[in-house]
N, C-alpha and C positions, 0 to 999 in steps of 0.2 A: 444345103437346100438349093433346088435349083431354082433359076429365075421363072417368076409369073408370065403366062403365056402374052401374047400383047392384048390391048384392050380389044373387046368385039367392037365392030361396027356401030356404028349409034343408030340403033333400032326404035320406030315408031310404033306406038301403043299397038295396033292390028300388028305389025311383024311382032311384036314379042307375045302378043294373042294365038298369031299363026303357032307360034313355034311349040306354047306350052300345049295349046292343045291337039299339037305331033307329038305329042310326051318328048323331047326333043333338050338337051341342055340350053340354058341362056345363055352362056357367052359361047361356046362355039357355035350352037346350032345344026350339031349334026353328031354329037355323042346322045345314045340312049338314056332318058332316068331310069327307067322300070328294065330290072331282067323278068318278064313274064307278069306275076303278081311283085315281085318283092323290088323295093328302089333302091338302085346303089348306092355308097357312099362318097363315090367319085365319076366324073365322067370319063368313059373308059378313053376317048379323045383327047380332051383337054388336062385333065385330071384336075377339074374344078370341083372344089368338096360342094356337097348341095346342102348336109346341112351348117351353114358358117358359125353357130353359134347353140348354146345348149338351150334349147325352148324354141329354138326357129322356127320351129313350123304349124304353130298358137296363131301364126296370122294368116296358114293355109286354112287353120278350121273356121276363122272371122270369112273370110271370103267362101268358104262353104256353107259355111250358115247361108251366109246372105244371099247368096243364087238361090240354095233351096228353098230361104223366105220368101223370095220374089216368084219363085214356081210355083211353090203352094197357095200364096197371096193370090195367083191369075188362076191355078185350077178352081180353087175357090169363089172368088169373083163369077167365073165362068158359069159356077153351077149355081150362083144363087140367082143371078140375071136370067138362068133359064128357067127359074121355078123348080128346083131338086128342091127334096126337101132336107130339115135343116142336117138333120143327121147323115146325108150324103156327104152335105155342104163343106164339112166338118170332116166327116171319117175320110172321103178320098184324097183329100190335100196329107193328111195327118200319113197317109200311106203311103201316098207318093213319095211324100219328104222322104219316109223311112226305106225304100226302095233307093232313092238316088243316091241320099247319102254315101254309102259304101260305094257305089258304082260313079261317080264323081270326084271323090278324093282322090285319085292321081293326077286330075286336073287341075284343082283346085291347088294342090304342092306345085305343080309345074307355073301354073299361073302366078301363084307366090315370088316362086324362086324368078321368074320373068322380072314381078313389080320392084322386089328388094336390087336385082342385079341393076333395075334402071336409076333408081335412086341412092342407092350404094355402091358403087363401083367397086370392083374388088380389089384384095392386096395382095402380098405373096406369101401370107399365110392361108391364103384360101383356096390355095390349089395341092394335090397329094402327088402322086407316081401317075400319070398317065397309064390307063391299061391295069391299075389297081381297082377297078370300080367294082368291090365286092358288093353285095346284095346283102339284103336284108329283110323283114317284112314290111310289107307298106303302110302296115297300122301301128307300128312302132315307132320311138323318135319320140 
């Protein structure tokens, strides 16, 4: 096994912001996650695994929920303060949500894998073959 690459840089909340939402790896910051739709398994850079654990990424769909709770919470707000009525109120948040979801989840994993890499540092089982970073689909995992 080879050795763990050195630790990244100690990155603040907005750079590890920046970076996930470049789709961008967290520790090196400049391997891709996404080949096109589907996310690798290693950064083709670093060869940092993205997912370090089986279930890892249950806390990318917590933090997806929650953006899109907070979107549809303010389009809804939005239309009831203008007098829509209720069934607007109601149907275009419910739609929205259901539009962004899918089109958010790659950010939402990158955003993830940002917050876990700040408060879990990794080890040197967390890293594969650099330049191994096979794909897969991004709704799998």
């Amino acid at each position: 096994m080879t050795p763990a690459p050195p630790p990244p840089p100690r990155r603040g909340a907005l750079g590890l912001l920046y970076l996930a939402l470049r789709l961008r790896c967290p520790h090196c910051a400049s391997g891709p996650v996404f080949d096109r739709a589907r996310q690798r398994t290693n950064c083709p850079e670093c060869g940092y695994r993205f997912e370090r654990e089986s279930g890892y990424f249950l806390g990318a769909m917590v933090v997806s929920n929650a953006v899109i709770g907070v979107v549809a919470l303010i389009v809804m707000l939005v239309l009831i303060f203008t007098g829509r009525s209720p069934l607007v109120a109601v149907g275009l948040p419910i739609l929205t949500a259901l539009v962004a979801m899918p089109l958010f989840l790659p950010f939402s994993r990158t955003i993830w894998m940002a917050l876990d890499l700040r408060f879990d540092p990794p080890n040197d089982d967390d890293f594969g073959n650099a330049g191994a970073g096979t794909s897969r689909p991004a709704g799998s995992g």
